[in-house]
Structure formats: C-alpha cells, structure tokens
LUMKOLDREN-735502 format. One record per residue: chain; residue number from 1; x, y, z of N, C-alpha, C in turn. Coordinates in Angstrom, 1 decimal, always signed. Layout:
N
  chain    n     n.x     n.y     n.z    ca.x    ca.y    ca.z     c.x     c.y     c.z
      A  NUM       X       Y       Z       X       Y       Z       X       Y       Z
...
END
This chain:
232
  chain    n     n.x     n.y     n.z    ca.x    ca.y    ca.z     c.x     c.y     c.z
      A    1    +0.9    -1.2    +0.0    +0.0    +0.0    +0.0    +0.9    +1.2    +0.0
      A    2    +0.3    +2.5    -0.9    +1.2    +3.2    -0.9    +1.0    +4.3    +0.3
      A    3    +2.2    +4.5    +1.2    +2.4    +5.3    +2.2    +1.8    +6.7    +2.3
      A    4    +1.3    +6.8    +1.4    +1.0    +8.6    +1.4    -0.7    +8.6    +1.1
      A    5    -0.8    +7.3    +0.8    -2.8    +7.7    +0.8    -3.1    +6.1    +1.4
      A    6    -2.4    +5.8    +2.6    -3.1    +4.9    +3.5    -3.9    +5.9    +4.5
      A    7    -5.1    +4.9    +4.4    -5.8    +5.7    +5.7    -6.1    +5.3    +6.8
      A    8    -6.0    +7.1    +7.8    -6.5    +6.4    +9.4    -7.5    +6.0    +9.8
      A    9    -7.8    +6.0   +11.0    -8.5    +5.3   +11.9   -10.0    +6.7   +11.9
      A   10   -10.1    +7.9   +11.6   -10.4    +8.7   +11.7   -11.7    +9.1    +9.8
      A   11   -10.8    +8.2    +9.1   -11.3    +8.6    +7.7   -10.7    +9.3    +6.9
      A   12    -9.3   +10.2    +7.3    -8.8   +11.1    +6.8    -7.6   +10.6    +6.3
      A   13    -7.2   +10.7    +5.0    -5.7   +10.5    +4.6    -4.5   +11.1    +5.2
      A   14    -3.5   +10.5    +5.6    -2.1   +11.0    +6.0    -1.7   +12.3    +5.6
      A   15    -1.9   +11.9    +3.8    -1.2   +13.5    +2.9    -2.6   +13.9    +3.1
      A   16    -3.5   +14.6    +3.1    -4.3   +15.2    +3.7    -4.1   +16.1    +4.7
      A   17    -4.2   +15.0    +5.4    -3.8   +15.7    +7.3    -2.3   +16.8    +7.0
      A   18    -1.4   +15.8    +6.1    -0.6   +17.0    +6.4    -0.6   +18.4    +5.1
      A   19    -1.6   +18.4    +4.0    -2.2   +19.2    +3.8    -2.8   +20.7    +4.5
      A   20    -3.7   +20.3    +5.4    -4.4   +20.5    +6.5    -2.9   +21.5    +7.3
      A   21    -2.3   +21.0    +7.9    -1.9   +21.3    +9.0    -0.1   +22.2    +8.0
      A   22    -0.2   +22.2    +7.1    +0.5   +23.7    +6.4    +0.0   +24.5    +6.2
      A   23    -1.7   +24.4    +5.2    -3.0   +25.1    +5.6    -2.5   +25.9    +6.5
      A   24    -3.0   +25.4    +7.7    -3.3   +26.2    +8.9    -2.2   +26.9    +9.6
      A   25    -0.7   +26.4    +9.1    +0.3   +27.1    +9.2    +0.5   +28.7    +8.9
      A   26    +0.2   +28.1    +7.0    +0.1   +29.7    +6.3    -1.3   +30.7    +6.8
      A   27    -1.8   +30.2    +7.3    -3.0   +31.4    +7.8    -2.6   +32.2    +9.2
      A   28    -2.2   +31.3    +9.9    -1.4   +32.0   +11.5    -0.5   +32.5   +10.7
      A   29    +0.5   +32.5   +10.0    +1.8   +33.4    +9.8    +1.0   +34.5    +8.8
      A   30    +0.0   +34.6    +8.4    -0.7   +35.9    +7.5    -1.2   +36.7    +8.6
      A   31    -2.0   +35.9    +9.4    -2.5   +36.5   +10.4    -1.5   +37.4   +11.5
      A   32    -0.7   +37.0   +11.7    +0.7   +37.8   +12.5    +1.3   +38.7   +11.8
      A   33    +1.5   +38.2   +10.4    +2.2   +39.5    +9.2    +1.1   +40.6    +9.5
      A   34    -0.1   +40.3    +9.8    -1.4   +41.4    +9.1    -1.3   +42.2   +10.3
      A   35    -0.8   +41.8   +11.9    -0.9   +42.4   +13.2    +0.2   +42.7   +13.1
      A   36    +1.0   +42.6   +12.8    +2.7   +43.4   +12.8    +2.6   +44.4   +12.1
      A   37    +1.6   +44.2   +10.8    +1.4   +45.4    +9.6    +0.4   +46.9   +10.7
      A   38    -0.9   +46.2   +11.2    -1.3   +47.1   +11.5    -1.0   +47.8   +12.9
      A   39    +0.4   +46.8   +13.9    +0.9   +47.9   +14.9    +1.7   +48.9   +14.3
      A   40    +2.8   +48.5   +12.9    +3.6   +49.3   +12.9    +2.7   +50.6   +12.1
      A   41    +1.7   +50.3   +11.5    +0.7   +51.3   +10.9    +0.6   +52.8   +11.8
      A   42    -0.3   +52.4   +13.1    -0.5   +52.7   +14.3    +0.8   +53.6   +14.8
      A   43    +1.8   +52.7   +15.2    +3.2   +53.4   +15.5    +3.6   +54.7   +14.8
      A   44    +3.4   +54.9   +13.4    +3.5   +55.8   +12.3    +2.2   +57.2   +12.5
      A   45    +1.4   +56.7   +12.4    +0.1   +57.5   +12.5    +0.0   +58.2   +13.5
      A   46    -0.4   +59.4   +13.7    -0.5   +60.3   +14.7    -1.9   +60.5   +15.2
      A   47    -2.4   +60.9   +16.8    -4.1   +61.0   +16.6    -4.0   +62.4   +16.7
      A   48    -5.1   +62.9   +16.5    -5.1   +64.5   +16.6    -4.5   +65.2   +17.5
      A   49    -4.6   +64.7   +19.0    -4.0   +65.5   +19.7    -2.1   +65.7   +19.6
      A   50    -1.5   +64.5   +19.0    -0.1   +64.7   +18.8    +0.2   +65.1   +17.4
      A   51    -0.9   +65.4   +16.2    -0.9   +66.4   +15.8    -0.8   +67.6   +15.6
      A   52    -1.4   +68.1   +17.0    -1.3   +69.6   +17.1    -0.2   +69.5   +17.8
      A   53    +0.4   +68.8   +19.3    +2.0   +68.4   +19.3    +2.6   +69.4   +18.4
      A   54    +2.6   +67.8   +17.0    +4.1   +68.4   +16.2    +3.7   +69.7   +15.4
      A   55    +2.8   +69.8   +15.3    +2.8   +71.3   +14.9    +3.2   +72.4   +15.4
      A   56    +3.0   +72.3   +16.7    +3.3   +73.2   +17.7    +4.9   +73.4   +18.0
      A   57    +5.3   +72.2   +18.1    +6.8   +72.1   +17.9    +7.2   +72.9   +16.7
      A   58    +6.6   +72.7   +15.4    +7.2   +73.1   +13.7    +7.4   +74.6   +14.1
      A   59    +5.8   +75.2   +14.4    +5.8   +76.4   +14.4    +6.8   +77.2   +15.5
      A   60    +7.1   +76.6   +16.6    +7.9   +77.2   +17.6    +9.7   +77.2   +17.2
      A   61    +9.8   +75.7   +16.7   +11.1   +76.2   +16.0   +11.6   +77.2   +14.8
      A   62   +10.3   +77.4   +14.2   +10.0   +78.5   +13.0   +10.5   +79.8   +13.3
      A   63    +9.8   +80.0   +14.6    +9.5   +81.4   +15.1   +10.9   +81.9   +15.7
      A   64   +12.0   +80.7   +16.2   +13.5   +80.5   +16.5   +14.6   +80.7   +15.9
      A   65   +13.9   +80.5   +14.4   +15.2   +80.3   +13.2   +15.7   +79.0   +13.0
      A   66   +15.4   +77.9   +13.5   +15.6   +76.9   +13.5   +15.2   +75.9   +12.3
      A   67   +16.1   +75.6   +11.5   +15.8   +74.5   +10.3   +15.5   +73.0   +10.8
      A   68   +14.5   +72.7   +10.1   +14.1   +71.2   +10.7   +14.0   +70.4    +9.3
      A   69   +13.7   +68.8    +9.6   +13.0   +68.2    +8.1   +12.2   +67.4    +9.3
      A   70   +10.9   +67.5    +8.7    +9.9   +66.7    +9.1    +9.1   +65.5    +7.9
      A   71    +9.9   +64.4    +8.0    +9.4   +63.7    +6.9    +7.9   +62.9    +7.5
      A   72    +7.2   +62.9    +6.3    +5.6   +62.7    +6.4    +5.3   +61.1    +6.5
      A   73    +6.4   +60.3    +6.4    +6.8   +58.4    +6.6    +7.3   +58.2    +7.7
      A   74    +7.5   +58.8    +8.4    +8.3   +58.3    +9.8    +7.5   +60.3   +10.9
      A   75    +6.6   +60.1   +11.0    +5.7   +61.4   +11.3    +5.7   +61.6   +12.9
      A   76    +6.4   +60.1   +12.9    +6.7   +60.9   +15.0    +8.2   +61.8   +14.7
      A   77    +8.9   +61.7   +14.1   +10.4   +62.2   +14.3   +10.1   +63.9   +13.7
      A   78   +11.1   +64.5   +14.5   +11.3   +65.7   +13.6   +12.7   +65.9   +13.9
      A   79   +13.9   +66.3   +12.7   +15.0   +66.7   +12.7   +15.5   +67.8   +12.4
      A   80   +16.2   +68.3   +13.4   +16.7   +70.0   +13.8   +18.2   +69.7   +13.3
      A   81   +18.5   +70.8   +12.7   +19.8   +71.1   +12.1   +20.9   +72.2   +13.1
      A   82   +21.5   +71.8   +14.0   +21.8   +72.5   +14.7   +23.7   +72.8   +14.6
      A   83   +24.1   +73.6   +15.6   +26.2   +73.5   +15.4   +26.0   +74.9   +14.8
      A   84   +27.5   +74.5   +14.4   +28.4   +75.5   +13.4   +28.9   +75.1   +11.9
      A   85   +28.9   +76.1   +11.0   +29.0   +75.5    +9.7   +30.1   +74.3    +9.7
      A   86   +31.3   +74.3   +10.5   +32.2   +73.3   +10.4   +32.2   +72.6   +11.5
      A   87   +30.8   +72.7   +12.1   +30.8   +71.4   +12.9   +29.2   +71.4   +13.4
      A   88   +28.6   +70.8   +12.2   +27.2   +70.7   +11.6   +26.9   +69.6   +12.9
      A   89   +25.6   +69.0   +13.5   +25.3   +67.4   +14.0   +23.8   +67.8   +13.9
      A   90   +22.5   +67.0   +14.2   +21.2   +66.7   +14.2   +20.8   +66.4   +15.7
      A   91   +19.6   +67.1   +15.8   +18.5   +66.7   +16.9   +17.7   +66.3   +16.6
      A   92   +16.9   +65.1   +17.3   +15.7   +64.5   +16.3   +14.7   +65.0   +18.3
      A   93   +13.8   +65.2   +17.4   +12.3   +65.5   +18.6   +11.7   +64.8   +18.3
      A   94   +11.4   +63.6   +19.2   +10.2   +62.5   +18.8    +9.4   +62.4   +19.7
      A   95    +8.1   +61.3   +19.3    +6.9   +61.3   +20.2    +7.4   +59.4   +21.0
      A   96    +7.4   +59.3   +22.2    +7.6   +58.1   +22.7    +6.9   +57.8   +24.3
      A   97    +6.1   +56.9   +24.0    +5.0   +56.7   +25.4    +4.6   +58.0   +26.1
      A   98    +4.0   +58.8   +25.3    +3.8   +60.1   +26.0    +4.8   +60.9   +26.7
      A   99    +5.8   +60.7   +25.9    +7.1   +61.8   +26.1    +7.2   +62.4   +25.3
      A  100    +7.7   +63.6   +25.2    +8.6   +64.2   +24.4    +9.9   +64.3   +24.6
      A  101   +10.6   +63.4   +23.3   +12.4   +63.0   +23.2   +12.9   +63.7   +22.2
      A  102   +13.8   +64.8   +23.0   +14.5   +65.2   +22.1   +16.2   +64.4   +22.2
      A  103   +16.7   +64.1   +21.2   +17.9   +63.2   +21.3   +18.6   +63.1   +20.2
      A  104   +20.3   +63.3   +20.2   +20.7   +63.5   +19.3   +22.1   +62.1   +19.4
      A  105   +22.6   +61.9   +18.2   +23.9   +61.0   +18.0   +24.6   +61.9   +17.3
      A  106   +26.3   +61.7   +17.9   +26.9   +63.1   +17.4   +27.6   +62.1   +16.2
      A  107   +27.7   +62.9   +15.6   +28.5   +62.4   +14.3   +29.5   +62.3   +14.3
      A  108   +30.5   +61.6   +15.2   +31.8   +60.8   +15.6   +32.3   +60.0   +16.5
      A  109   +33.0   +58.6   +16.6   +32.5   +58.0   +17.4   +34.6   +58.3   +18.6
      A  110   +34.4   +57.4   +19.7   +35.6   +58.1   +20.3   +36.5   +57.0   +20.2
      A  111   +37.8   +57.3   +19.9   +39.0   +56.2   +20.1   +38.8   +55.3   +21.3
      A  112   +39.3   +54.4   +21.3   +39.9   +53.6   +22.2   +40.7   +54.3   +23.0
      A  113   +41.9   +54.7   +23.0   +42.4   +55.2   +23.6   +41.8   +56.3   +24.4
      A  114   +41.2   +57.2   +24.4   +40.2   +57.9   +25.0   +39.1   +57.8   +25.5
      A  115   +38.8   +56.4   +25.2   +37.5   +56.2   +26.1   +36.9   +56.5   +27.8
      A  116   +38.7   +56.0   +28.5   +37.8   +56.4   +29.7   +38.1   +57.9   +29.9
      A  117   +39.1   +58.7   +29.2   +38.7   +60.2   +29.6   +37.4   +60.7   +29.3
      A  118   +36.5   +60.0   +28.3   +35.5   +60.9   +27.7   +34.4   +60.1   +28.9
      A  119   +34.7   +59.4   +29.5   +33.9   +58.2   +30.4   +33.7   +59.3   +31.4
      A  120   +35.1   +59.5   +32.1   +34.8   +60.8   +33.1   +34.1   +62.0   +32.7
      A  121   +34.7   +62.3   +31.7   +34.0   +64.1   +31.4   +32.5   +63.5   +31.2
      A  122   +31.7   +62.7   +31.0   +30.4   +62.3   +30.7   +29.8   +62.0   +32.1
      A  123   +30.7   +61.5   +33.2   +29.8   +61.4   +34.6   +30.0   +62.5   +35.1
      A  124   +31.0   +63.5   +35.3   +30.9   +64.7   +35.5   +29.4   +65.5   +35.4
      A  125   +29.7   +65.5   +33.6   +28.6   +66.2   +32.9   +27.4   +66.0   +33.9
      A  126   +26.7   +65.0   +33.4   +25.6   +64.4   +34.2   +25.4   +64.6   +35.3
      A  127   +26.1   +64.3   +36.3   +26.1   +65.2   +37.7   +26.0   +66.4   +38.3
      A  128   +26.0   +67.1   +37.1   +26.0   +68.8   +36.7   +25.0   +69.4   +36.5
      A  129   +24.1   +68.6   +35.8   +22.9   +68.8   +35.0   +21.5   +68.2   +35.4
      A  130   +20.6   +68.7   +35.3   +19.1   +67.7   +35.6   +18.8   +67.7   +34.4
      A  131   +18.9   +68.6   +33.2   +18.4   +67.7   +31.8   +18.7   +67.0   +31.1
      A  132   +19.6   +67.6   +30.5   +19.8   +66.4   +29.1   +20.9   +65.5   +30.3
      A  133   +20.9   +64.1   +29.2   +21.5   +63.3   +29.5   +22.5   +62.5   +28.7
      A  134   +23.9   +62.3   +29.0   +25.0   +61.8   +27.8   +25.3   +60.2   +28.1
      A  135   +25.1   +59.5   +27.2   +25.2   +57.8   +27.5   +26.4   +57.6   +26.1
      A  136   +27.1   +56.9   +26.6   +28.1   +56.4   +25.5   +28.0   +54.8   +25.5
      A  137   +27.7   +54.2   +24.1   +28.2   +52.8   +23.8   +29.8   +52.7   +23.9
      A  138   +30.6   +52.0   +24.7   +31.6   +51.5   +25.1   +32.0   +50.9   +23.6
      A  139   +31.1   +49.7   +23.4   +31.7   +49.0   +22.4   +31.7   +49.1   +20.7
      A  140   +31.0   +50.8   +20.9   +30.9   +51.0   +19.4   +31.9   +52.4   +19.4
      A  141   +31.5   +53.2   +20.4   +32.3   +54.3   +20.5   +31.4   +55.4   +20.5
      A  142   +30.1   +55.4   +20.2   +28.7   +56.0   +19.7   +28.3   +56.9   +21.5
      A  143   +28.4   +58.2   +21.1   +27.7   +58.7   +22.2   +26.3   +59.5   +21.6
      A  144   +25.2   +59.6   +22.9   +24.3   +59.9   +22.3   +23.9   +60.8   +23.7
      A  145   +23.0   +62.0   +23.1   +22.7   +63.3   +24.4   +21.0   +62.9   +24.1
      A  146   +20.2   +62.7   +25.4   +18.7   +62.6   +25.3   +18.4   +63.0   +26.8
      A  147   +16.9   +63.7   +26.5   +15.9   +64.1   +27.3   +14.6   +64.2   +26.8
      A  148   +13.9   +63.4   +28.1   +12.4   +63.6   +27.5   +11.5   +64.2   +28.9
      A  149   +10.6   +64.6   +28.4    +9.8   +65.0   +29.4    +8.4   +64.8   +29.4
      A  150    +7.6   +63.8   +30.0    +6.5   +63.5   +30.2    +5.3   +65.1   +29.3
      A  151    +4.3   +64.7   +29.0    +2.8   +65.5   +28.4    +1.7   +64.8   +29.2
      A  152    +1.1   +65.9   +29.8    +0.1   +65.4   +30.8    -1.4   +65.9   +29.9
      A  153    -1.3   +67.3   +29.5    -2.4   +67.5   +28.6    -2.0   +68.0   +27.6
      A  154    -3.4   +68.4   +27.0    -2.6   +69.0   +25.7    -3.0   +71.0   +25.9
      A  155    -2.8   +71.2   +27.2    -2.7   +72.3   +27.5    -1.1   +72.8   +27.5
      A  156    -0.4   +71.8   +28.0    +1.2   +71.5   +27.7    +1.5   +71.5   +26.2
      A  157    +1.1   +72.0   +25.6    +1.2   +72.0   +24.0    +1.1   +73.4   +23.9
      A  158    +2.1   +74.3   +24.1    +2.0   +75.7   +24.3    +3.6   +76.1   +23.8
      A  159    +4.2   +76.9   +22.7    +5.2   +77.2   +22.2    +6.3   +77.5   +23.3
      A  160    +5.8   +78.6   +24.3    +6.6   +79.2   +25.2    +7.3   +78.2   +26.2
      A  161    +6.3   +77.3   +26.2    +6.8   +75.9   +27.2    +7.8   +74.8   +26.5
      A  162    +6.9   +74.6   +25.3    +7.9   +73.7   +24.7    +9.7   +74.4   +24.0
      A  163    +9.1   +76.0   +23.6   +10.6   +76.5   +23.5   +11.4   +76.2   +24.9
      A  164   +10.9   +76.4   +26.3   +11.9   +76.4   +27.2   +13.1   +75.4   +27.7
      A  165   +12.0   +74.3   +27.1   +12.5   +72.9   +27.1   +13.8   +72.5   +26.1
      A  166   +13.6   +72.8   +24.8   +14.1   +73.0   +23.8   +15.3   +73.7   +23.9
      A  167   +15.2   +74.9   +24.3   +16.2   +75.8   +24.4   +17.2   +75.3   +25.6
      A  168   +16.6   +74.6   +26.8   +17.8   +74.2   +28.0   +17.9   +73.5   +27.4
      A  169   +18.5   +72.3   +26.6   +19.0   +71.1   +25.9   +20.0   +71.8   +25.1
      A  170   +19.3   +72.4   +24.1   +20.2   +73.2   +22.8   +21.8   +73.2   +23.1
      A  171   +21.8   +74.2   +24.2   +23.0   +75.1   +24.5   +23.9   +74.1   +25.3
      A  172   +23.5   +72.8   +26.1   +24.5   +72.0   +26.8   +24.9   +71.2   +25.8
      A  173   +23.7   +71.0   +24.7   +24.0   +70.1   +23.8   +25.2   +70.5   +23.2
      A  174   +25.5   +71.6   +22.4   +26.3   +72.0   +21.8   +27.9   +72.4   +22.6
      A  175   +27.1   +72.7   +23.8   +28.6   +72.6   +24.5   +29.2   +71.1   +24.6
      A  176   +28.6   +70.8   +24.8   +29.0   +68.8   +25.1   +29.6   +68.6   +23.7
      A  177   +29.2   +68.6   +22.7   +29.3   +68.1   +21.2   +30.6   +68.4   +21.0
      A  178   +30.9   +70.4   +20.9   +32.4   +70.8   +21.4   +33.5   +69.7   +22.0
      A  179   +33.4   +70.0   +23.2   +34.2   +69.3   +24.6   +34.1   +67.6   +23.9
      A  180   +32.9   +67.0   +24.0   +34.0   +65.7   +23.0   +34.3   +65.7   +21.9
      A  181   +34.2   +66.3   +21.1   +34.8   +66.0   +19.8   +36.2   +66.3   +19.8
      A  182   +36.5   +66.7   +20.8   +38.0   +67.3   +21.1   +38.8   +66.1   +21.8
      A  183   +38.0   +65.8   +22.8   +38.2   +64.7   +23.5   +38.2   +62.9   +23.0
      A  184   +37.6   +63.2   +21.8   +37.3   +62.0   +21.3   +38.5   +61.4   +21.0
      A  185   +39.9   +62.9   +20.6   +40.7   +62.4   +19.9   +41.4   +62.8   +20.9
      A  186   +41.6   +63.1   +22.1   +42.9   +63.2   +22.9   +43.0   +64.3   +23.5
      A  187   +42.3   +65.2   +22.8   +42.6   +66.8   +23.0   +42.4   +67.2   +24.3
      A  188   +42.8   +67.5   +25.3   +42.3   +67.8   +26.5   +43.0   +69.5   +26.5
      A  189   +41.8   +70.1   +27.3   +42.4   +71.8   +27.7   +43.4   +71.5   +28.5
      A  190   +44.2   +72.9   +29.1   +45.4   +73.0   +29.6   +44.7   +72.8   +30.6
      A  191   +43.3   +73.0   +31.4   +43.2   +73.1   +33.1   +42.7   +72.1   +33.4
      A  192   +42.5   +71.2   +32.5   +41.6   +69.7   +32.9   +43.1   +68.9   +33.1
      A  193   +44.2   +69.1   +32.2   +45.0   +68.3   +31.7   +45.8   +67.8   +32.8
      A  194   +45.8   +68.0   +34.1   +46.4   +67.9   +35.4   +45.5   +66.8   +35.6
      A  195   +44.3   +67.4   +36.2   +43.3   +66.5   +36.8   +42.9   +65.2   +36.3
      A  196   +42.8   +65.1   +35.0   +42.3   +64.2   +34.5   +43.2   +63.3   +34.6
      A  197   +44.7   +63.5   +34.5   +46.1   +62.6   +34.5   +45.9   +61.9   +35.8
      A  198   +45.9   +63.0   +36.9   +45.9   +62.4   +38.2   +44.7   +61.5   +38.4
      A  199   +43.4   +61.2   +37.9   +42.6   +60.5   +38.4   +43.0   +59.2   +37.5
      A  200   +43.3   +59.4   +36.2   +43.9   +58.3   +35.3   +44.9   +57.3   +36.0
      A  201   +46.1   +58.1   +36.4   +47.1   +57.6   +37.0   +46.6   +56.8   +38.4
      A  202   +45.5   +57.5   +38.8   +45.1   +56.8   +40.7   +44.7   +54.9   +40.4
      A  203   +44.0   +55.3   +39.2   +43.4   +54.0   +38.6   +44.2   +53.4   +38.2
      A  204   +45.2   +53.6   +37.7   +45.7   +52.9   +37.1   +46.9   +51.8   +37.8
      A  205   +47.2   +52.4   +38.9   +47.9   +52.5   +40.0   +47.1   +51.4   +40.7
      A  206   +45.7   +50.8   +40.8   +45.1   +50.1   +41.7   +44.8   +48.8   +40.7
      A  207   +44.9   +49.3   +39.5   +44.9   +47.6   +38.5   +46.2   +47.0   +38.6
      A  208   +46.8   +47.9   +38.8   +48.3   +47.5   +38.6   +48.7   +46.4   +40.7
      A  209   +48.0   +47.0   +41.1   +47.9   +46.6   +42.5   +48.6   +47.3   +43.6
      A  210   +48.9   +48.6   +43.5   +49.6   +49.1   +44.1   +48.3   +50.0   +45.6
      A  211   +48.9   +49.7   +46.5   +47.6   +50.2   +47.5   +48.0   +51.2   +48.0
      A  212   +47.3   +52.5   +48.4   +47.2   +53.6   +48.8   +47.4   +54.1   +50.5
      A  213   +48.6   +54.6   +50.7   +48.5   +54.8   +52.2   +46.8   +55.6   +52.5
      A  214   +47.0   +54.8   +54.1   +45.6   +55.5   +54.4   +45.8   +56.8   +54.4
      A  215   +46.7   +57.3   +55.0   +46.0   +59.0   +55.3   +46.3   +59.6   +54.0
      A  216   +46.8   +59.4   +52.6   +46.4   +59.8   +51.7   +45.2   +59.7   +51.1
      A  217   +44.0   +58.7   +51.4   +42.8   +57.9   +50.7   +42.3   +59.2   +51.1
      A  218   +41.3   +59.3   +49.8   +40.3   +60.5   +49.3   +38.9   +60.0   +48.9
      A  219   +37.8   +60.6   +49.1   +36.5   +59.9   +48.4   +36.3   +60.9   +47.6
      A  220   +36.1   +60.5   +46.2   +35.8   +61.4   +45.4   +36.4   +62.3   +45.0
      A  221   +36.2   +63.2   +44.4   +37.4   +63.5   +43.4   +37.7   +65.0   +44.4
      A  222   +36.9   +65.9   +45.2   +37.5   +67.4   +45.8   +38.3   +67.3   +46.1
      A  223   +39.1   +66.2   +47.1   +40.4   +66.6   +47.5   +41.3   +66.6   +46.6
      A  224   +41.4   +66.1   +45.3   +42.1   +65.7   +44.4   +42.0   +67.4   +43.6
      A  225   +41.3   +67.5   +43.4   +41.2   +68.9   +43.0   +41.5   +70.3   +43.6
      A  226   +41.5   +69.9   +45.3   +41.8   +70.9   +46.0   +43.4   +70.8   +46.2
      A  227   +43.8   +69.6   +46.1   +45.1   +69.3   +46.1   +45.9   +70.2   +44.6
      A  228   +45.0   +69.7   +43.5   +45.7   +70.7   +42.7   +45.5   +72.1   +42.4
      A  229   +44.6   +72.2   +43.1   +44.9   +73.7   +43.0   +45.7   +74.4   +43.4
      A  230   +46.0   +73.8   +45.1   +47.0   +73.7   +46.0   +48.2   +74.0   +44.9
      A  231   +48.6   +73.1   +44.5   +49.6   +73.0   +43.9   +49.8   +73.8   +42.5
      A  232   +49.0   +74.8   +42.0   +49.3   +75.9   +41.4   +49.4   +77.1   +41.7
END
C-alpha cells in the first residue's frame, strides 16, 4: 500500500492531514504579518492631539530660526539642524509613550584610547545637569545626548513651554558636542589636563595593584582637585 494515501482510523488521509496542517500554518503566519502590519501602521500614525503636538513644535522652532526636516513616513520624528558651519550634527524631537524626546547622535565616534577620559567628562557632565543626558556605547564608541519630558495634557502644547525645554537642551548640547569631539581624539584643555592625568594615574595605579596609604585615601574627586589647586 502506498504510504502517502493509506488511511486512518479517523477517515482522513495521512497526505491530507498533512495538507491541513500547512493550511493552517500559512494562515497563523498571514495572520501575525497582518498584526505586525497594523501595529507598525498605528506606530507611524499620529491621533489628533499629537498632531497639534508636532505642529506646535514646527511652528515654535520657526518662530526661532531653527531649520528642521519633518518627513511625512516616519511622522513621530522631527529633525533639527543645529552647530556650526564646520561642525554641523542633528536633533531629532520624537513622540515616545507620552514623552517628548529630544535626542541626538553626534556624528563621531571616540577612540579607544580615550575612552575612559571621555567616560569621566560624561559622569561629570551628568552630575552637573538635571536635563539632558550623555550615554556612551563603550563597544561602538557611539555617544548619544537625550531628554524627554512627560505630556500630561494638551494644554502642555504651548510654544513658550515647549521652547523652554528646547532651548535648556540646545546650549549643553552644543557645549558637550564641542568638549567631545575634542576629547574624542585626545585633545584635553590645559586646566583639565592635570586632573584628568591624576585621576587616570590613581586608577591605574590600583589595576596595577599598588595600594594607597591611608591617610592619603580621598573619596571622590574634591580633595584631588583641592590638592591641585593647592599646587598651582
């Protein structure tokens, strides 16, 4: 008998059954294509109220001088053109779980060899600051500056508010962007260029295994800094 149209116990043929059960394969994987199709739809689409949002945004960076591209395919993002002619980078303003993210990737990533100076000047930073915030990929070299701030209504959709926001980000952003791109490649100012050695060298000094008398031990970096000042 031939193997492929013996039949079961049930009435139904083997190749049948496994007919049947590719069937019903290809319809669950349509059916999941069709729900992936209509979240990412959804994700794209704006409802009215984050409509008026990005408008409000458009028009406020208008009224600033501020060049943007708002492409109409990806309609949560808007991209700001910000820097100096010779040292051009991008802010993108997006819409994310009822945030507003402004966040940028600077357009250079940092040597190896500089990684952990740019490590310090970045927790520094941050500790400095309540807004924006600087996160660096270690293993790409990729640093990236982001802030978002919750929308409770759409009374919060007001130019003067959303400029304020806008505007504290702008000016660290650009300062930061500066300060590493300098850093990225080694560059350090003449008044960091003490400090930074001495915190490098302390570290370096404890991999290596060398242990610190106590009554030199410092927490954190003031004494280290009061020490060199001391010493200028």
């Amino acid at each position: 008998m031939d193997k492929n149209n013996r039949t079961d116990f049930d009435g139904i043929k083997s190749g049948d059954e496994d007919e049947l059960d590719i069937s019903g394969s290809l319809d669950i994987i349509a059916q999941m294509e069709a729900a992936l199709a209509e979240l990412e739809r959804r994700e794209k689409e704006l409802d009215p109220e984050e409509e008026k949002l990005f408008m409000c945004v458009q028009e406020t960076l208008l009224e600033h001088g501020l060049k943007y591209i708002y492409d109409a395919d990806t309609q949560r993002v808007i991209e700001v053109m910000l820097g100096e002619d010779n040292m051009p980078f991008r802010m993108q303003i997006n819409l994310r779980d009822s945030r507003l993210v402004c966040r940028s990737t600077f357009p250079f990533r940092i040597q190896c060899n500089s990684l952990a100076l740019v490590a310090l000047y970045i927790t520094e930073f941050n500790a400095k600051r309540e807004l924006p915030s600087i996160k660096m990929d270690m293993e790409k070299g990729e640093v990236v500056m982001e802030y978002s701030y919750f929308l409770k209504t759409s009374i919060e959709y007001d130019k003067k508010r959303l400029w304020f926001y806008i505007d504290a980000l702008i000016s660290p952003m650009f300062d930061a962007y500066q300060c590493l791109h300098r850093l990225a490649v080694g560059k350090v100012s003449k008044d960091s260029k003490d400090y930074y050695r001495a915190l490098l060298e302390k570290s370096l000094a404890v991999i290596d295994g060398h242990e610190e008398d106590e009554q030199y031990i410092n927490y954190g970096s003031s004494g280290l800094k009061g020490a060199l000042e001391f010493k200028d």
